[in-house]
C-alpha positions in Angstrom: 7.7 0.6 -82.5 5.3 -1.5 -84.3 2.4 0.4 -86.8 -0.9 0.7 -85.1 -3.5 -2.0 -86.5 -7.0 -1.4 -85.6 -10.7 -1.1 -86.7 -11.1 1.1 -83.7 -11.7 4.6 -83.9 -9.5 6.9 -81.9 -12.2 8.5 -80.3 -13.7 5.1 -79.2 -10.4 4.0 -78.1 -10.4 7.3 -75.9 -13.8 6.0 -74.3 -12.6 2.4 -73.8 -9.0 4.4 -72.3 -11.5 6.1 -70.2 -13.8 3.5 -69.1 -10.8 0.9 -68.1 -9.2 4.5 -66.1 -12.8 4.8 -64.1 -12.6 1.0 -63.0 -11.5 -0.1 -59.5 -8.2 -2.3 -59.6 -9.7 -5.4 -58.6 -12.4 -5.2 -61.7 -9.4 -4.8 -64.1 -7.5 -7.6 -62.4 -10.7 -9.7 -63.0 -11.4 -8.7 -66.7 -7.5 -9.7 -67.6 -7.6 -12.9 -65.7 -11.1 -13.6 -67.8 -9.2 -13.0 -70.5 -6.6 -15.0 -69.8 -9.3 -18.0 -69.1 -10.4 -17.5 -72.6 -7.4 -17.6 -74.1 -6.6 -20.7 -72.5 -10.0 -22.6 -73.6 -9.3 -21.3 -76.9 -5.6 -22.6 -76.9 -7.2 -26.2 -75.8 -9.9 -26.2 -77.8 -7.5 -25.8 -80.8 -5.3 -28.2 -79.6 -8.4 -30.5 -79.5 -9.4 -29.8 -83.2 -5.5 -30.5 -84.5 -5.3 -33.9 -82.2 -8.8 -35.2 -81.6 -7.5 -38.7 -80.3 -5.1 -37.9 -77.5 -6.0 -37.8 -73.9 -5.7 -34.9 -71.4 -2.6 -35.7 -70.2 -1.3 -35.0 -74.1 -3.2 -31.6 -74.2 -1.7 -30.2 -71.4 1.7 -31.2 -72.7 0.7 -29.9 -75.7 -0.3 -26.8 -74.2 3.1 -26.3 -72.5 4.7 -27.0 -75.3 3.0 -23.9 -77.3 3.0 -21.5 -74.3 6.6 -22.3 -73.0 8.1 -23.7 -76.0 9.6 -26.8 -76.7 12.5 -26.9 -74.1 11.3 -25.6 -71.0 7.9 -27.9 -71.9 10.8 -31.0 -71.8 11.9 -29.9 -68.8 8.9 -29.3 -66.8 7.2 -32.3 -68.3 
């Protein structure tokens, strides 16, 4: 098991535990697929930084590339 990094307090991490108990399933399905949606701008807009001049069509092989990896990328694209 990997050591424990955080800045969180465990008794704030036992509210947030809490909290994230108390919610109804569709509210935790929301906030991960929010999360998901920012992870995915944030992938692009890195992408966009490290290649400014290639189209969309590049990005989003790009973005296969880094979320599958290189060969299933190839083989889907």
């Amino acid at each position: 098991m990997l050591p424990k990094v955080s800045d969180t307090s465990p008794e704030m991490e036992q509210v947030q535990i809490e909290i994230l108990r108390s919610m109804p399933s569709w509210k935790r399905f929301q906030l991960i697929n929010d999360l998901m949606v920012t992870g995915r701008k944030l992938a692009f807009a890195g992408l966009r930084r490290r290649f400014p001049n290639v189209g969309p069509e590049e990005l989003r092989r790009r973005y296969a590339t880094l979320t599958l990896g290189p060969e299933l990328a190839t083989k889907v694209y």
